[in-house]
C-alpha positions in Angstrom: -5.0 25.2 12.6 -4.4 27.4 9.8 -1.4 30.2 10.4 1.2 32.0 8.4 4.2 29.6 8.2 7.1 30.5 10.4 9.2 31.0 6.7 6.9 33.8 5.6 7.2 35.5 9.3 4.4 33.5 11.2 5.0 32.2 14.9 6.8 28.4 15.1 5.2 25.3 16.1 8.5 24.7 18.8 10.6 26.9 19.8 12.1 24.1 22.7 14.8 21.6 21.5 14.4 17.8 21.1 16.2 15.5 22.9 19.8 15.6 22.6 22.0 12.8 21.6 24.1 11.0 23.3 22.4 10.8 26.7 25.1 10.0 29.4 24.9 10.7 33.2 27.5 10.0 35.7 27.1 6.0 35.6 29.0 6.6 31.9 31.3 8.7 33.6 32.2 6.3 36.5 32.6 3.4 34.5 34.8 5.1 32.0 37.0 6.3 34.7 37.2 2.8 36.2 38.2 1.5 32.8 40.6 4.6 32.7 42.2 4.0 35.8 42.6 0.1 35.7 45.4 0.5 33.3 43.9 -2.2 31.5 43.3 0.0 28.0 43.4 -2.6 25.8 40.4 -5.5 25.0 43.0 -8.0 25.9 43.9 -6.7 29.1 40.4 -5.6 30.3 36.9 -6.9 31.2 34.7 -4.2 29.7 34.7 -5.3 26.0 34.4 -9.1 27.0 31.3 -8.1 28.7 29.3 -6.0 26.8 30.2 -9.1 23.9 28.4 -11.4 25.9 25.7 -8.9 26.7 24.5 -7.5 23.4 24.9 -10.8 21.7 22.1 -12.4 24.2 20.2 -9.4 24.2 19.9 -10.0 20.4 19.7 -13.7 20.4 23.2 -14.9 19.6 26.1 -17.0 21.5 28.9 -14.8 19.9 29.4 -11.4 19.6 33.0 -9.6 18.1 33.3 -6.5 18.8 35.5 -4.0 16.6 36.7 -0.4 15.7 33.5 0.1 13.4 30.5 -1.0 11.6 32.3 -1.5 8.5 34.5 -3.5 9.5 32.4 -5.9 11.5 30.6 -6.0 7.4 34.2 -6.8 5.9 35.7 -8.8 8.4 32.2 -11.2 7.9 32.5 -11.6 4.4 36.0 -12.7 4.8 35.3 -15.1 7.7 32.3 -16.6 5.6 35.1 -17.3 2.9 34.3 -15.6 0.6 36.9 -14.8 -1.9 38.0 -12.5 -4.7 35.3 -11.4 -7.5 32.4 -12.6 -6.1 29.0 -11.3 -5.9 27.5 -9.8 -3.3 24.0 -8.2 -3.6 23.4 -5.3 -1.4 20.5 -2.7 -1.7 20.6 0.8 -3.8 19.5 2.9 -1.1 22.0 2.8 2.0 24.8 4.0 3.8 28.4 3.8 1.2 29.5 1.0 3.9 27.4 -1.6 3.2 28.6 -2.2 -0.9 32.2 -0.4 0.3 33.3 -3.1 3.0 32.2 -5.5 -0.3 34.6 -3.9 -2.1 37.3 -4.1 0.8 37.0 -7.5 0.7 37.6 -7.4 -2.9 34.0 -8.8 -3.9 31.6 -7.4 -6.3 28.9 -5.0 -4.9 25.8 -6.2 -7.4 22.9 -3.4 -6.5 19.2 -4.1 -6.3 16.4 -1.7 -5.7 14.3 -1.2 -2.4 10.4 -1.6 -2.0 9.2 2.3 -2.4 7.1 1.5 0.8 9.3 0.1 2.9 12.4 1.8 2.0 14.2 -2.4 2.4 15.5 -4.9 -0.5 13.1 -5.9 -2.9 13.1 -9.5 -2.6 11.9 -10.0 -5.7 14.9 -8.1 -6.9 17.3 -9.8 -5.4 16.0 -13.5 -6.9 16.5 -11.6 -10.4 19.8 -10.7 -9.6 21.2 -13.8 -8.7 24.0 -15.3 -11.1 26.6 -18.4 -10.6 28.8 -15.8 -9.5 26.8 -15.0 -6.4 27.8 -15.5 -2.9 26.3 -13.2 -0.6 22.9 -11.1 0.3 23.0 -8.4 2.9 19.7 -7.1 3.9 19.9 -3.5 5.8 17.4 -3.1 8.2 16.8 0.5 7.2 15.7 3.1 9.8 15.4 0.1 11.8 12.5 -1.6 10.4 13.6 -5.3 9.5 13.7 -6.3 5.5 11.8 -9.5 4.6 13.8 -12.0 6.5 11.3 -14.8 5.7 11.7 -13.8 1.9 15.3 -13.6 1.9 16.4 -16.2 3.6 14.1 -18.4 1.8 15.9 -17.2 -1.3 19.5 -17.5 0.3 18.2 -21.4 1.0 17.4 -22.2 -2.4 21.0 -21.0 -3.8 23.3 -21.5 -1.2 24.1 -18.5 -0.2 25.1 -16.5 3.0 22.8 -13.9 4.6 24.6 -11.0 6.2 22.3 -8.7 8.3 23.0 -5.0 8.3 21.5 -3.9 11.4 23.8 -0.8 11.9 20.3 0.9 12.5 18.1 -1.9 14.5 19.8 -2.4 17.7 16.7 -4.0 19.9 14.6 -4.2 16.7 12.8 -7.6 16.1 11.1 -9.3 13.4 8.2 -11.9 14.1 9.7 -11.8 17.5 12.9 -12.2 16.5 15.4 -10.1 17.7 17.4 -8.6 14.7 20.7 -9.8 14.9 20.2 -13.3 14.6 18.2 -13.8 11.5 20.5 -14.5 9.4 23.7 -16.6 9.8 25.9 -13.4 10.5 25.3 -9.8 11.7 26.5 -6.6 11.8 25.6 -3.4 13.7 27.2 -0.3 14.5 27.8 2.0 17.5 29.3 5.2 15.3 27.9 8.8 17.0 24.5 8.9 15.7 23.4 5.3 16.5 20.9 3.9 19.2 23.5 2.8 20.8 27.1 4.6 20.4 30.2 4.3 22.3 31.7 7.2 19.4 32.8 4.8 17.2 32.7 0.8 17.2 30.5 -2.2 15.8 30.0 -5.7 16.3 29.6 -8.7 14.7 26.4 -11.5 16.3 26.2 -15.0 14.8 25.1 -18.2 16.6 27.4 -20.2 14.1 30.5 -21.1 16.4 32.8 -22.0 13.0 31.8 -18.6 11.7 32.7 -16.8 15.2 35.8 -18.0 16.1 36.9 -17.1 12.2 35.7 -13.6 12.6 37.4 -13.8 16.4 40.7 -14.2 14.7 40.5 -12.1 11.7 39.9 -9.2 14.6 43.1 -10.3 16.2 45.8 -10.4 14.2 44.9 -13.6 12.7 46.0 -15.4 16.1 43.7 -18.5 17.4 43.1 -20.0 20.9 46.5 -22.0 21.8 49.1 -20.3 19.6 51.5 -18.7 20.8 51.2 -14.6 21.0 53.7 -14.1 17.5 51.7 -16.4 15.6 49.6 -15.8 12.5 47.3 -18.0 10.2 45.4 -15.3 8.3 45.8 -12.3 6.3 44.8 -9.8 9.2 45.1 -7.1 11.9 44.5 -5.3 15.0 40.4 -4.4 14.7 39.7 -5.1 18.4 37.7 -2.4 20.3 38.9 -0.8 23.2 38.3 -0.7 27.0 36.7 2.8 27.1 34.4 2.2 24.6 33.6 -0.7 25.9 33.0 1.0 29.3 30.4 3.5 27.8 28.5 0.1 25.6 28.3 -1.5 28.6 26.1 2.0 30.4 24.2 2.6 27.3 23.5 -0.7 27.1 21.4 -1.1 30.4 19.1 1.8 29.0 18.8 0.6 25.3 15.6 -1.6 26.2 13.2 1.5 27.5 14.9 3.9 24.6 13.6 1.3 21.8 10.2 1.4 24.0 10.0 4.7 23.5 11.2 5.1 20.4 8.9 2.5 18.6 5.5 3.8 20.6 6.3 7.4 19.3 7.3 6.3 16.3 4.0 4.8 15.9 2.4 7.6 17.4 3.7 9.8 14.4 2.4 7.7 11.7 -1.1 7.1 13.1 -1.2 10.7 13.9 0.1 11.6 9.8 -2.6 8.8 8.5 -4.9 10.5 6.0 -2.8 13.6 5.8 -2.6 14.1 1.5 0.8 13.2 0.4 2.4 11.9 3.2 3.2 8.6 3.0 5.2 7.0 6.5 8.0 3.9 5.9 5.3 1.1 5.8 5.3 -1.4 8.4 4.9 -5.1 7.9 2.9 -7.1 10.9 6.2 -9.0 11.1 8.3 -6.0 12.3 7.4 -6.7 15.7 9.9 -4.1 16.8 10.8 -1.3 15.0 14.4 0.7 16.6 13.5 3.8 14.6 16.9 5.1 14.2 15.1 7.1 12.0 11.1 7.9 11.3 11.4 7.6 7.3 8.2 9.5 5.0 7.9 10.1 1.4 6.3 13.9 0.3 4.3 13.4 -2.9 4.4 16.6 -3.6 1.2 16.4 -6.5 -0.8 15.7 -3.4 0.6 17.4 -0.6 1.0 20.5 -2.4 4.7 21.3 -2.1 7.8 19.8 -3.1 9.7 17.8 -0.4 12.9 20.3 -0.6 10.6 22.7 0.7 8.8 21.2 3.1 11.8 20.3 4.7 12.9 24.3 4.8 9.5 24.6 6.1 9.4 22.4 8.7 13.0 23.4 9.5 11.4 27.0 10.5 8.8 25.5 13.0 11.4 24.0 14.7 11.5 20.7 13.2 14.9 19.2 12.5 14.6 17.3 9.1 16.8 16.0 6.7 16.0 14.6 2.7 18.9 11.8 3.6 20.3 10.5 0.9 21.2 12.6 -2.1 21.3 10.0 -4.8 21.6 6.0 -4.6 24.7 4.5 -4.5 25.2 3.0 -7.8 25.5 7.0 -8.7 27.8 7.6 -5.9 31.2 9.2 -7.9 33.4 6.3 -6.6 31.1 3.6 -8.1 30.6 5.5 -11.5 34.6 6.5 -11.4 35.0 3.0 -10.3 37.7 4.3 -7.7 38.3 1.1 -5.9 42.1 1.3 -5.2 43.8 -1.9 -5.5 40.8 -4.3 -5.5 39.0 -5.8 -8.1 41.6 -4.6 -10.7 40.3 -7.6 -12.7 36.6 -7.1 -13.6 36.2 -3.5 -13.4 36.1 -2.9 -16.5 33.6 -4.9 -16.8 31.5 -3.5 -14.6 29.1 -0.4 -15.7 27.3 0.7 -12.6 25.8 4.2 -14.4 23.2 0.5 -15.7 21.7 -0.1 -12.5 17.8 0.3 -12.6 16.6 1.7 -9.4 14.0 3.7 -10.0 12.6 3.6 -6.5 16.1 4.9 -4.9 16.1 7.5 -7.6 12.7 8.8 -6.6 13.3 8.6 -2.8 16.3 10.2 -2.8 15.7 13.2 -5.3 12.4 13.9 -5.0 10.3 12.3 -2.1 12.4 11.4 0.9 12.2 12.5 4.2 14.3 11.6 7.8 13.1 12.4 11.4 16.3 11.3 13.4 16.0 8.6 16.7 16.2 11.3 19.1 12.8 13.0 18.3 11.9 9.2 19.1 13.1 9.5 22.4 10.3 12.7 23.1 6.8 13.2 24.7 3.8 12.4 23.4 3.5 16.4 23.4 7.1 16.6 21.3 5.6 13.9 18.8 2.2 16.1 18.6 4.4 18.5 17.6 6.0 17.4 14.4 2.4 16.0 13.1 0.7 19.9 13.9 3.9 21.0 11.9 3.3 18.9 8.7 -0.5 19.6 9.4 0.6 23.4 9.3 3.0 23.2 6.2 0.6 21.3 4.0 -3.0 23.7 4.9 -0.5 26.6 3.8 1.2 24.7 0.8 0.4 27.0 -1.8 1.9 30.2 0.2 5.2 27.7 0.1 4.9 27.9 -3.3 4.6 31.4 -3.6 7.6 31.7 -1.2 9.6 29.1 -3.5 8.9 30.5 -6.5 10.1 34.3 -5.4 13.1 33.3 -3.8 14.1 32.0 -6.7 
């Protein structure tokens, strides 16, 4: 298949978009305006948000679901419900979104990082069991891309030390492990329905537990700190208004009825891609355990080794860009290197032990090497394409690595 790469003047793989993101149609747009003109705005006055609760959480295996303004919060408003309380320690991974150690830090615990498994870009259980101190609380395992971490692993080590597991599945809506949905894998959950998600209403999240304790303490930290029987001015907890509303309720509750046949899709292709990239020299696809039964692939996640593939991954990625292949590196750096961690710019919380804390220590080699030099991100809506539109990224990394060295040429010129 060798041809001049579309950077150095040569003809593009694709020229035709990808699927765009959100889909919608006019069922969205009738059930919105119903929502609109029922003059019931509000998640107190309406039926949408109840609803789609009650949906999502049985679609992922739970008897409760909260939902609330974002994914953040549902993180934060867990912790707090799980009673956990100032100082402690919470481990989260180095290589995620800021939310998952910055709702730690808004509930005014300590974010303790460990490193991910290069392979499967999830926790390192075997970090997290050497991270463990009497000070520790907490784990929260991110589902990254949509693959689910080590479940069996983790909660095996939460068992042995008493501690809570809180799922990050802002990325694995519909994803399942050992046929399992995510969700309900650990005694609390968290996902997220911000703009780029498998499932968006804009902005929004929920939290899924089958604990009923646990659920009707996150049920009331979302309200005001109210609880079933009190009267409407009546507050037990430290607390506010996180409720979601009506209209994006109304939109869940469309995208909902499609998210099945979209995580179909979206796990075939995304299998496609890797069987179709197997072989190809230094390419390396997110590794997939037997026990990810289900994979959401709310991104398809590769590593460029670029002593075997023949280019670096900055440059692939401007390559692949030119043959009409959206791509990102992700990530910049890990989050222990994140300014506010290393400037320790955590406003009014943990005033106590910061200065005790050094995160510029944190060993994560594995994050460092994804994020500066190897990583690469396919977003979910190449999923949602044609065999043809998969076809199409592979023969573009096929192209990019046969003319490697005229990259390099390029690279080096342009600099």
């Amino acid at each position: 298949m060798t041809s001049t790469l579309a950077l150095l003047g040569g003809r593009p793989v694709r020229t035709r978009p990808f699927p765009s993101w959100p889909i919608f149609d006019l069922a969205d747009e009738t059930r919105l305006l119903q929502a609109l003109r029922s003059g019931r705005w509000g998640r107190l006055q309406g039926t949408e948000v109840a609803g789609f609760e009650q949906r999502f959480a049985e679609m992922h295996g739970c008897a409760h679901g909260i939902a609330v303004v974002n994914g953040t919060v549902s993180l934060r408003l867990a912790l707090i419900a799980a009673g956990l309380r100032g100082e402690d320690e919470v481990i989260v991974p180095t290589y995620t979104f800021l939310s998952t150690a910055s709702a730690v830090i808004e509930a005014n615990c300590v974010p303790v990082f460990v490193d991910v498994d290069l392979h499967t870009f999830n926790i390192d259980p075997g970090a997290i069991e050497a991270a463990i101190t009497p000070r520790t609380r907490a784990i929260i395992p991110v589902h990254f891309a949509g693959q689910p971490a080590d479940m069996t692993a983790i909660v095996a080590i939460a068992a042995r030390h008493g501690l809570l597991v809180l799922e990050d599945a802002a990325h694995a809506h519909g994803a399942s492990y050992e046929g399992r949905p995510a969700g309900a894998l650990g005694r609390v959950a968290s996902f997220s329905f911000q703009s780029s998600k498998n499932l968006t209403s804009g902005e929004g999240g929920i939290i899924t537990t089958n604990d009923a304790t646990l659920a009707a303490a996150c049920r009331s930290l979302h309200n005001c700190g109210r609880v079933p029987g009190g009267i409407w001015y009546e507050h037990h907890v430290i607390s506010g208004n996180y409720r979601l509303g009506e209209f994006q309720g109304a939109v869940l509750n469309t995208q909902l009825h499609r998210l099945d046949t979209q995580t179909t899709t979206r796990d075939r292709n995304g299998r496609r891609l890797a069987r179709r990239l197997e072989g190809l020299p230094g390419i390396h696809p997110q590794v997939r355990p037997a026990s990810c039964t289900r994979h959401s692939q709310h991104l398809f996640l590769l590593r460029v080794d670029a002593t075997t593939f023949g280019a670096p991954r900055d440059a692939v990625i401007e390559a692949l860009q030119a043959e009409g292949i959206p791509c990102s590196g992700g990530y910049g750096y890990p989050l222990p290197d994140q300014p506010l961690f290393r400037n320790k710019a955590f406003g009014p919380y943990l005033t106590q032990v910061a200065a005790r804390l050094d995160y510029s220590q944190v060993h994560c080699p594995n994050s460092q090497l994804i994020c500066r030099e190897q990583g690469l991100w396919l977003d979910q809506s190449l999923m949602l394409g044609t065999d043809a539109d998969i076809d199409d990224i592979a023969d573009a990394l096929e192209k990019v690595h046969e003319q490697g060295h005229a990259l390099v040429r390029y690279q080096r010129q342009a600099r």
